[in-house]
Residue, then its C-alpha position, 0 to 999 in steps of 0.5 A: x714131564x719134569x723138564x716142563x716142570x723145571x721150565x714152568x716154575x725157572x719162569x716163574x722165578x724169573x718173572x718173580x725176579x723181574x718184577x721185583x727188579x722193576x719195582x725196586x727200579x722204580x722206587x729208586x729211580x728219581x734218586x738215582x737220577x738225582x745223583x747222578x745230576x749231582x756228581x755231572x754238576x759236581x764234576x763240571x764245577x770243578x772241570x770248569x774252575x781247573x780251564x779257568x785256573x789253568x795258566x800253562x799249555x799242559x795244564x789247559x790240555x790236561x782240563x780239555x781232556x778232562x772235559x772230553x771225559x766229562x762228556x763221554x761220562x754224560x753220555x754213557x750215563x745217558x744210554x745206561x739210564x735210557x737202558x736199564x728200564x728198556x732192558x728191564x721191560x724187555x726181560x720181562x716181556x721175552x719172560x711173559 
């Protein structure tokens, strides 16, 4: 008896948590995605002026590798950003 006690009120705190999770998601969701658009365009100004500025081999090696990462950086952001609510949504509904 006091383990489906235990088990009722460790759902219902994990629903709470849930819950709040998700709507503190979607308060701040347009800002997140805004900054992180900000520090893509950021990064890509400056991945873009050190090609263009690059005058020897190394150097225009070192900004394609800098270009690679930006890139790779682009699509993590992607997949984590496209997640967190999936992975919110589905917490909630293994909980419910």
């Amino acid at each position: 008896m006091g383990n489906v006690l235990l088990a009722a009120s460790l759902n219902e705190n994990l629903q709470e948590i849930i819950n709040k999770l998700s709507e503190l998601m979607d308060s701040f969701w347009i800002y997140i995605v805004m900054a992180l658009a900000a520090v893509v365009v950021i990064w890509g100004a400056y991945v873009g002026i050190r090609i263009a500025v690059a005058h020897r081999n190394e150097e225009k090696i070192n900004a394609r590798d800098m270009v690679k990462n930006l890139i790779i950086g682009i699509v993590i952001i992607f997949v984590v950003a496209m997640g967190a609510p999936l992975l919110i949504n589905g917490l909630s509904a293994w909980v419910g």
